[in-house]
C-alpha positions as CSV (number, residue, x, y, z in Angstrom):
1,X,232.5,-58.1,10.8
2,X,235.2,-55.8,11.1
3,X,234.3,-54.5,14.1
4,X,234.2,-58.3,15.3
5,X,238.0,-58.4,13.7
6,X,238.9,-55.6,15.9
7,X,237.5,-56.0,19.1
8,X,238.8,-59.5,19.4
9,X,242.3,-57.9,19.6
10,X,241.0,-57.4,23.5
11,X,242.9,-61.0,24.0
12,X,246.3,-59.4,23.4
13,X,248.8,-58.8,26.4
14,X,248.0,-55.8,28.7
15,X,251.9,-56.0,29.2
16,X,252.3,-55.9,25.4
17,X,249.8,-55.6,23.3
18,X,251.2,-57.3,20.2
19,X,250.6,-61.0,18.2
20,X,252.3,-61.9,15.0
21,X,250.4,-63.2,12.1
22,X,250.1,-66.5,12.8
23,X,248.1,-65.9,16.2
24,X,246.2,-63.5,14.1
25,X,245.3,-66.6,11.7
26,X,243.8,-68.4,14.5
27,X,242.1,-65.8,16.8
28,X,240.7,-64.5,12.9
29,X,240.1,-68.2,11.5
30,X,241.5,-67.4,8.4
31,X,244.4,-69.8,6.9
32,X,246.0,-66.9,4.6
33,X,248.8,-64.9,5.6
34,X,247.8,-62.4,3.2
35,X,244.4,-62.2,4.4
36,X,245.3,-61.2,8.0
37,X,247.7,-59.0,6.2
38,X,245.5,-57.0,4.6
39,X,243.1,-56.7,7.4
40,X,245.8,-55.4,9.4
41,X,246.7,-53.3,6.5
42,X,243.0,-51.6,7.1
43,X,243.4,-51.2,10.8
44,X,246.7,-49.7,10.5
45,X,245.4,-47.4,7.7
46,X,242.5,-46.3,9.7
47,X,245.4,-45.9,12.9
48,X,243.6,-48.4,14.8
49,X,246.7,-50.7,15.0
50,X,250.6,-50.7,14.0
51,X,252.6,-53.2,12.2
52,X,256.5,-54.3,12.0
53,X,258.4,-56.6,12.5
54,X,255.5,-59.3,11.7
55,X,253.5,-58.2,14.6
56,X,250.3,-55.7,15.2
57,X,251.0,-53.4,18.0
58,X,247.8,-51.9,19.8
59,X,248.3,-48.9,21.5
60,X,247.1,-49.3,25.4
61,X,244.6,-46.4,24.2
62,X,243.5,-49.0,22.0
63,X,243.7,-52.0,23.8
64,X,241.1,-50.8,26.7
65,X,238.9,-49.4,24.1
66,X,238.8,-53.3,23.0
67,X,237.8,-54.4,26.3
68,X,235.7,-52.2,27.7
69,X,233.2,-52.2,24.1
70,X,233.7,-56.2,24.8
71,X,232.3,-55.9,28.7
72,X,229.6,-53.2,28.2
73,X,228.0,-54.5,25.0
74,X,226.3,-58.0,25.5
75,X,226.0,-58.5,21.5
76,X,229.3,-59.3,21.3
77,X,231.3,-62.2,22.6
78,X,233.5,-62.4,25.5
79,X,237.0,-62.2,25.4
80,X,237.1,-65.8,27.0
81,X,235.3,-66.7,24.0
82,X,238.1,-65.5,21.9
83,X,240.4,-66.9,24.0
84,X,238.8,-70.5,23.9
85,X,239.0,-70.2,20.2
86,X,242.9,-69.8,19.9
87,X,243.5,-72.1,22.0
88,X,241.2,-74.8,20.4
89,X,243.3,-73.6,17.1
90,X,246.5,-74.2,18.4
91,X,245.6,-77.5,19.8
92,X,244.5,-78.6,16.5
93,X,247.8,-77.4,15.3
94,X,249.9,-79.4,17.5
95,X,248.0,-82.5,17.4
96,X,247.8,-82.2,13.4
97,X,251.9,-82.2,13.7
98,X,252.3,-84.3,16.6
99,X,250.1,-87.3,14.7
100,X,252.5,-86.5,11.5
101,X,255.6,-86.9,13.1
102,X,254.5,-90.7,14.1
């Protein structure tokens, strides 16, 4: 959901609450560039979120409205959940291009 989309933007930086596309990708599961484009397109629109210089900014505003929606409502999942996710992404990534360059 979009509201799903959003909230997982909790993971970001509290010192800078910013990810390029590509860690969008992952944390989103989506393999288009142009689909985390234009749902960053949305959340800047609606002035959740900026964008430039291939990177969404939250606002700190923004950023602790993320997490605190994440700790006091048990529907949704954790951040570490999130996190776990990325991780496992990138991990895939690497292995994908380390087994490639053999």
């Amino acid at each position: 959901s979009w509201t799903n989309l959003y909230l997982s933007l909790a993971v970001l930086p509290e010192s800078k609450p910013t990810a390029p596309l590509a860690f969008l990708m992952r944390l989103w599961t989506i393999s288009s560039k142009a689909s985390a484009r234009a749902i960053v397109s949305v959340f800047t629109s609606l002035g959740l979120a900026s964008f430039g210089n291939g990177e969404i900014v939250l606002h700190d505003i923004h950023l602790e409205y993320c997490r605190a929606r994440c700790a006091r409502d048990p529907n949704h999942p954790l951040e570490a959940a999130w996190h776990l996710r990325v991780l496992t992404q990138y991990a895939i990534t690497t292995a994908v291009v380390v087994k490639g360059n053999e």
